[in-house]
VEXDREN-2710 file (C-alpha; in Angstrom, 1 decimal):
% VEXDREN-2710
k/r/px/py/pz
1/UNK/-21.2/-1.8/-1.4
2/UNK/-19.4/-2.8/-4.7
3/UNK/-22.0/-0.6/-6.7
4/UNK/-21.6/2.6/-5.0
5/UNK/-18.6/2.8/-7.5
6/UNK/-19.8/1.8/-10.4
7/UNK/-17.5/-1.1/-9.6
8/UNK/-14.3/1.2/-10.7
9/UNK/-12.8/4.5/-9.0
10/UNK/-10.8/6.2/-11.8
11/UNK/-12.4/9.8/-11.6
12/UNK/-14.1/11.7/-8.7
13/UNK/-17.1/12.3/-11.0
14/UNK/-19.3/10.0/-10.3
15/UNK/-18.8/10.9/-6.4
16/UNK/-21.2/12.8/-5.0
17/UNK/-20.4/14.8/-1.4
18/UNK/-22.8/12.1/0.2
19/UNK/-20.4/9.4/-0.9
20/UNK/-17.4/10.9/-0.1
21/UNK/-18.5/11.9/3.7
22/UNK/-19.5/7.8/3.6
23/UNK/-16.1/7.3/2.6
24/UNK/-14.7/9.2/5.7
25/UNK/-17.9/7.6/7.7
26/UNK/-15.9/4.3/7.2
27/UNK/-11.8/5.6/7.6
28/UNK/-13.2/6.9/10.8
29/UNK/-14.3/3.5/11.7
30/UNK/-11.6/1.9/10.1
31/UNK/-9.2/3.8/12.1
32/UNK/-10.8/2.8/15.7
33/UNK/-10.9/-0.9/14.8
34/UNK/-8.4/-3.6/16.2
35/UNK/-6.0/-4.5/14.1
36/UNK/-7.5/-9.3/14.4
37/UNK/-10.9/-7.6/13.6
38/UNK/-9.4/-5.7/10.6
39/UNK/-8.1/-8.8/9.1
40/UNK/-11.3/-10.6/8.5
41/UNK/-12.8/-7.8/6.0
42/UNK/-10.7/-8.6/2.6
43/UNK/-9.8/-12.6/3.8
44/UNK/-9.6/-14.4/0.2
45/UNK/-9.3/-11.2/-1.9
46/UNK/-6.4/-10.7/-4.2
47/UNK/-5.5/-7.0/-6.2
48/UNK/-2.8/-6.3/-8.3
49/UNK/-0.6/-3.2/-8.0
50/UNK/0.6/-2.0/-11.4
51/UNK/2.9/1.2/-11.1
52/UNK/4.5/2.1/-14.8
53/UNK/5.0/5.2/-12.7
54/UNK/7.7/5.5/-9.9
55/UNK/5.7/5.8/-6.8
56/UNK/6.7/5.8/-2.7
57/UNK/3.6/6.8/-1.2
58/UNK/0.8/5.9/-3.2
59/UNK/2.4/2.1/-3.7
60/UNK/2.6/1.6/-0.4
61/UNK/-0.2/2.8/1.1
62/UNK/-2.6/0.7/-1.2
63/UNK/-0.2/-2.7/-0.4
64/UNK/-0.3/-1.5/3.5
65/UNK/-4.3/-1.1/3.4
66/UNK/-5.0/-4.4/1.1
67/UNK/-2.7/-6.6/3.5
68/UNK/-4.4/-4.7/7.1
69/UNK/-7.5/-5.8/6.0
70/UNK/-6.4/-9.4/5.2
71/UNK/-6.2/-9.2/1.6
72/UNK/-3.1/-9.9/-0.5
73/UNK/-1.4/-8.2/-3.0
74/UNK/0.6/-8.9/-6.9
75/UNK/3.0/-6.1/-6.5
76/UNK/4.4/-5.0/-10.2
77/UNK/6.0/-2.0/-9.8
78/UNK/8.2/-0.5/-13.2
79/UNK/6.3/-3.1/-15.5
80/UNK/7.8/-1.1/-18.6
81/UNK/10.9/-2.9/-17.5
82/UNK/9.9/-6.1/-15.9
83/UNK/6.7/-6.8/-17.4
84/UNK/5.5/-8.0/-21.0
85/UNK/5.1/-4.6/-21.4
86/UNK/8.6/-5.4/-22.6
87/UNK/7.8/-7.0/-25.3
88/UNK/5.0/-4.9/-26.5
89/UNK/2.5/-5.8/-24.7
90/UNK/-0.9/-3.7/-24.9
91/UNK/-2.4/-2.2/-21.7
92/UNK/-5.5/-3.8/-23.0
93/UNK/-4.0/-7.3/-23.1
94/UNK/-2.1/-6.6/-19.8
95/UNK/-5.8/-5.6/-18.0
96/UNK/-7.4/-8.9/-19.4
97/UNK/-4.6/-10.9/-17.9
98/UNK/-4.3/-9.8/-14.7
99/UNK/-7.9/-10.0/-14.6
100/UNK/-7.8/-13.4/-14.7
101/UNK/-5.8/-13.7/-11.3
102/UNK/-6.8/-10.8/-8.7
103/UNK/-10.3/-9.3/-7.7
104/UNK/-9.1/-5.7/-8.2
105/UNK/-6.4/-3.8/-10.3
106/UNK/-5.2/-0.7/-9.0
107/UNK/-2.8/1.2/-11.8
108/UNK/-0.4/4.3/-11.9
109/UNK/0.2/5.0/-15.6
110/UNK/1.9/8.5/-17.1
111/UNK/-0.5/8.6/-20.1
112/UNK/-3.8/10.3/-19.0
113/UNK/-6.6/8.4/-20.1
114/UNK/-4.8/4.7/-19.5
115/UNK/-6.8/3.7/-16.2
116/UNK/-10.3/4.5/-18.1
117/UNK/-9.0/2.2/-21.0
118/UNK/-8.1/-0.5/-18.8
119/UNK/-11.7/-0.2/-16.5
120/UNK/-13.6/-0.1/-20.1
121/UNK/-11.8/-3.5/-20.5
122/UNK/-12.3/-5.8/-17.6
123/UNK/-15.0/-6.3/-15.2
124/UNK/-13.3/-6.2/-12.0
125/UNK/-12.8/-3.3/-10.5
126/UNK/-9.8/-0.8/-11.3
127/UNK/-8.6/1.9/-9.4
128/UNK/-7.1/5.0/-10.5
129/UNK/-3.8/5.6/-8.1
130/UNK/-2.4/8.5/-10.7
131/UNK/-3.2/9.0/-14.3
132/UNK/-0.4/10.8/-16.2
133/UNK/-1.4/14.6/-15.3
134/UNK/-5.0/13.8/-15.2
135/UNK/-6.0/12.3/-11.8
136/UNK/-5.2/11.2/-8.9
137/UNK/-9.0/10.5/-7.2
138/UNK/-7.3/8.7/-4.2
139/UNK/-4.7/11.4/-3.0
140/UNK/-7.7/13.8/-3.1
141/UNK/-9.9/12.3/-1.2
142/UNK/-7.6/11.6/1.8
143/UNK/-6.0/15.6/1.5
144/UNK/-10.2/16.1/1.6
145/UNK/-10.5/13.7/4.5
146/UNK/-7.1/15.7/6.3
147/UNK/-9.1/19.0/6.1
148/UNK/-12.0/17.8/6.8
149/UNK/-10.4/16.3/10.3
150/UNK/-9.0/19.3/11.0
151/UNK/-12.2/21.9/10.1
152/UNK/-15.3/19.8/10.1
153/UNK/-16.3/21.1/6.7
154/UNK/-15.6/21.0/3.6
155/UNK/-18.2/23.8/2.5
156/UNK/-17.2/27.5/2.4
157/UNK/-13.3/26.9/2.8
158/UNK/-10.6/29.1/1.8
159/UNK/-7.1/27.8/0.6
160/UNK/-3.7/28.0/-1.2
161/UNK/-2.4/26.3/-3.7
162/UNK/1.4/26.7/-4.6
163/UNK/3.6/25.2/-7.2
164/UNK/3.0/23.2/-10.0
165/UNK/-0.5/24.1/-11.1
166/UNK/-0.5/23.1/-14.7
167/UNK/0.9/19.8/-14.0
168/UNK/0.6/18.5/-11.1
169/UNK/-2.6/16.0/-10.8
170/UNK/-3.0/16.1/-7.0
171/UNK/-4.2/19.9/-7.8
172/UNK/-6.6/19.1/-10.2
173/UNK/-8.0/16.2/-8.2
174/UNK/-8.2/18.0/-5.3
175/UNK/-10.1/21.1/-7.0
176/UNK/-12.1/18.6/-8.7
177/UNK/-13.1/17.5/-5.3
178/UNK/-13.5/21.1/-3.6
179/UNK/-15.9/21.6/-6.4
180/UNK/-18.7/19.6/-5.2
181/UNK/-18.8/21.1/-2.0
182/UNK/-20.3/25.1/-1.4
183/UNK/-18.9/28.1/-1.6
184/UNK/-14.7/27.2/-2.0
185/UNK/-12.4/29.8/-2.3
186/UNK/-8.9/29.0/-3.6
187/UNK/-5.5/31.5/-4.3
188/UNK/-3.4/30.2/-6.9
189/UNK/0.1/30.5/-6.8
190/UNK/2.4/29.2/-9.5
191/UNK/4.9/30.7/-11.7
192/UNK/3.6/32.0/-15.1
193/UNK/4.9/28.8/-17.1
194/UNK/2.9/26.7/-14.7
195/UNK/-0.3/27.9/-14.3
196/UNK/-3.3/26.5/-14.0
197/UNK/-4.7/26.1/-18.0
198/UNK/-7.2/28.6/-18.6
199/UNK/-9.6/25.2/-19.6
200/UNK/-9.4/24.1/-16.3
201/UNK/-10.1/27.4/-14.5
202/UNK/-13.4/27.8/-16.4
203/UNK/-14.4/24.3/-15.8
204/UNK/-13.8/24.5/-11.8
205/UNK/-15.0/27.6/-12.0
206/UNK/-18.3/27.0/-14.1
207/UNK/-18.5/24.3/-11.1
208/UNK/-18.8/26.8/-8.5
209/UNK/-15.1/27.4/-7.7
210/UNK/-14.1/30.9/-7.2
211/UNK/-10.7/30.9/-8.4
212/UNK/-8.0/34.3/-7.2
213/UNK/-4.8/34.1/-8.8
214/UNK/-1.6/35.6/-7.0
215/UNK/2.2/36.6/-8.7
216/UNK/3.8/37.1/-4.9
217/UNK/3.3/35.0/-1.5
218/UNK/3.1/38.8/0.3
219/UNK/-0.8/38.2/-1.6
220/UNK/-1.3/34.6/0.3
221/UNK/-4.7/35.8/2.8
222/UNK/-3.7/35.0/6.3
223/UNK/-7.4/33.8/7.1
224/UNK/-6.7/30.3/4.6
225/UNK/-7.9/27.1/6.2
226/UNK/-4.8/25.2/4.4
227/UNK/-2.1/26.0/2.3
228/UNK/-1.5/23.2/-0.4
229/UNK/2.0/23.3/-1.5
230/UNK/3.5/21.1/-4.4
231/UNK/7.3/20.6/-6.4
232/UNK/7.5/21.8/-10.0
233/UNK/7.4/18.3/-12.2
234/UNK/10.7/17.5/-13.3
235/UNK/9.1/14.2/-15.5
236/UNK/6.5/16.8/-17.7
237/UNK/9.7/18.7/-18.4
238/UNK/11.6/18.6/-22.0
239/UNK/13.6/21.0/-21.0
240/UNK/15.6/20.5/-18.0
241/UNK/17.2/24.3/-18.1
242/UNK/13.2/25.5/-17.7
243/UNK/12.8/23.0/-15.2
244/UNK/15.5/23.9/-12.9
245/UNK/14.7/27.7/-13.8
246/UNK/11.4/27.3/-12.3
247/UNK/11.6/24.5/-9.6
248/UNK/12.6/26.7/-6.7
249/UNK/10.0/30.0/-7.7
250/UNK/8.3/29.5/-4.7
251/UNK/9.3/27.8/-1.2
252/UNK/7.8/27.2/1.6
253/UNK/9.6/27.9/4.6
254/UNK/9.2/29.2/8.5
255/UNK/10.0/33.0/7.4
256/UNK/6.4/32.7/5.6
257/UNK/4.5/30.4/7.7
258/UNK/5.4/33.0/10.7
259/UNK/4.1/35.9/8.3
260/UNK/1.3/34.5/6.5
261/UNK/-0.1/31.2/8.0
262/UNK/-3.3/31.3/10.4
263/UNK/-3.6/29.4/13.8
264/UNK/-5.4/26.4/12.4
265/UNK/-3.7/26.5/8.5
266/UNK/-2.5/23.4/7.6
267/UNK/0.2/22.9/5.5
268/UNK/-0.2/19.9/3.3
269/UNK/2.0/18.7/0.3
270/UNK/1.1/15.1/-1.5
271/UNK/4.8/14.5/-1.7
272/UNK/8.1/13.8/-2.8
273/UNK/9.1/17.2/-1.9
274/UNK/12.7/18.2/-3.7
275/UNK/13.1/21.8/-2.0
276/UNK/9.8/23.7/-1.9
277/UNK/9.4/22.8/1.4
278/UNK/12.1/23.8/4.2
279/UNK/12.8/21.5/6.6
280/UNK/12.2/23.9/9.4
281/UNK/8.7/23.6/9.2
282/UNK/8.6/20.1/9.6
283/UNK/8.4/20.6/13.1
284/UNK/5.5/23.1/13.1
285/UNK/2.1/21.5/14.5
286/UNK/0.3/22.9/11.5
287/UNK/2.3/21.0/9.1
288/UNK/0.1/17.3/7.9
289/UNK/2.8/16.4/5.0
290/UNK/4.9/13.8/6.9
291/UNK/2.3/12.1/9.4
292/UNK/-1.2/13.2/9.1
293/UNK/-1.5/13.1/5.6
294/UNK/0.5/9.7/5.4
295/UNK/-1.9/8.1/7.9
296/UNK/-5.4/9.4/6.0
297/UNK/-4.7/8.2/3.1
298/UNK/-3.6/4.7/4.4
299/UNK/-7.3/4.9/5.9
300/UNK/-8.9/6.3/3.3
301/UNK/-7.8/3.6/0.8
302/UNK/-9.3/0.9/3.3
303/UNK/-12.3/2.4/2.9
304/UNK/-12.2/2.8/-0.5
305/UNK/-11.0/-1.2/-0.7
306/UNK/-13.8/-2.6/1.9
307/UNK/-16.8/-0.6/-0.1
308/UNK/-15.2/-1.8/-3.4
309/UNK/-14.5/-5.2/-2.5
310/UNK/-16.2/-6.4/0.6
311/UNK/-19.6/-8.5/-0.6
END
C-alpha cells in the first residue's frame, strides 16, 4: 500500500477524498481489531521520531500507534539539544543517517518547509507530524475522521473556527482538508492581528471553500456541525506584551456553548489548551478535545503507518 503515498505523507495534497475515506476505512478496522492480532502488522519495522518541536500529543500518539502494531520506535525528542544538531549538524545529513537505521522517519520541525527537505533526501518514507506553521497533515485527518464519526459526511458542512488563524497549522491543515470535499462552509473567528492571511483565504477559497468572517461570538450560526477552537501561539510571538494582549480575545466556555452551540456541535481543539477553553465544558457530551479526538488520532496514525509500511 506503500505507493498510495508516494512513499511520504508531508502535505494533504496529494490526498484525494477517496484516499482519505480509505484511511478511515482502515482506523475503523483498526479500531475493532484485538490488540495479539494488532501486533503482527508492523513486526520487524523500526521509525524514528524526531521532535525539534516540543510535542505531548502528537509524540505520543505516533510512539503508541508504531509499538500497538508491533513496531518499534528511536524516540529523539528536543534534538537541537541532544542531537548532533548540536554541533551543527544539517537536517540533510541528519535525514541520511537516520535513514540508515529505521524504515520510516516521522519529524516535527518549526521551520516550514523542513519535512519536504528531508523526504526530497532519503528514500524511506517521512512523515510530516507539524511543519513550523505550515502543516500538520496528520492532526487533520484525524479532526476529519472525529467529524466524520460524528456526521457521516464530510460534504456540505458548516463550522467554526476560533483563535489563532494566522498561525496555528492545525487550521490550515484542516481547511486544506475541508477543501476537497463539497460544498464547506466555515466562520472565522480570530482577533484582527491573527487572521487568516488574505493568501490563504483566496487559495481555500479558489478551492471551493466559502470562507464568512466574524468580529463577535454573538455572529457564531447556531446550526454549525463543529466548533474548532484553538490558543493564540505564544512561540510565533516576538512580542510577548502582543501575545498576552491577544491570548485570551476569545474563550470558550459553557455561557456560549448554552447560547450558541447546536445539539450535535462538537467542540474540538488540537490541544495544549492555555485558557481558551473553560474547564466547564469539559464535561459537556459535545466536547471531543480530551477523549474522542485523543483516541482518532491514535487510530488514524495506524492507519496511516500500516498503508505506509506494511508490504
Amino acid at each position: 500500500m506503500s505507493n498510495l503515498f508516494q512513499n511520504d505523507l508531508y502535505t494533504l495534497d496529494s490526498l484525494k477524498p477517496s484516499l482519505i475515506y480509505l484511511i478511515f476505512k482502515q482506523a475503523e478496522s483498526l479500531r475493532k481489531s484485538s490488540p495479539t492480532s494488532l501486533l503482527k502488522i508492523l513486526r520487524g519495522k523500526l521509525a524514528a521520531l524526531l521532535f525539534y518541536e516540543p510535542s505531548s500529543r502528537t509524540f505520543s500518539s505516533f510512539s503508541s500507534a508504531m509499538k500497538r502494531l508491533g513496531g518499534q520506535t528511536i524516540e529523539y525528542q528536543n534534538p537541537l539539544q541532544t542531537s548532533s544538531a548540536v554541533k551543527g549538524e544539517t537536517i540533510e545529513d541528519s535525514a541520511i543517517v537516520f535513514s540508515n537505521y529505521v524504515d520510516a522517519i516521522i519529524v516535527r520541525h518549526p521551520e516550514t518547509g523542513t519535512v519536504k527537505r528531508m523526504a526530497d533526501i532519503v528514500s524511506i518514507p517521512v512523515i510530516n507530524a507539524g511543519d513550523g506553521i505550515g502543516e500538520h497533515p496528520t492532526q487533520a485527518l484525524l479532526d476529519l475522521y472525529t467529524i466524520w464519526r460524528k456526521h457521516k459526511s464530510l460534504d456540505n458542512l458548516k463550522g467554526l473556527m476560533a483563535g489563532d488563524l494566522k498561525n496555528g497549522r492545525t487550521i490550515h491543515s484542516l481547511l486544506k482538508g475541508l477543501s476537497k470535499f463539497k460544498s464547506n462552509t466555515v466562520y472565522l473567528l480570530s482577533p484582527k492581528e491573527l487572521k487568516l492571511s488574505e493568501k490563504d483565504k483566496k487559495e481555500y477559497r479558489d478551492q471551493g471553500v466559502t470562507l464568512i468572517e466574524i468580529t463577535s461570538s454573538s455572529e457564531i450560526p447556531a446550526d454549525c456541525h463543529y466548533w474548532y477552537w484553538t490558543r493564540v501561539q505564544k512561540e510565533r510571538f516576538d512580542d510577548v506584551k502582543e501575545y498576552e494582549k491577544l491570548k485570551l480575545r476569545f474563550i470558550l466556555n459553557k455561557k456560549l456553548v448554552n447560547e450558541k452551540a447546536g445539539e450535535k456541535t462538537l467542540l474540538m481543539h488540537p490541544l495544549p489548551r492555555v485558557g481558551e477553553i473553560a474547564v466547564d465544558v469539559d464535561s459537556d457530551p459535545r466536547a471531543t478535545y480530551l477523549d474522542e479526538q485523543l483516541k482518532n488520532g491514535m487510530y488514524i496514525r495506524m492507519a496511516l503507518l500500516k498503508m505506509i509500511l506494511s508490504k
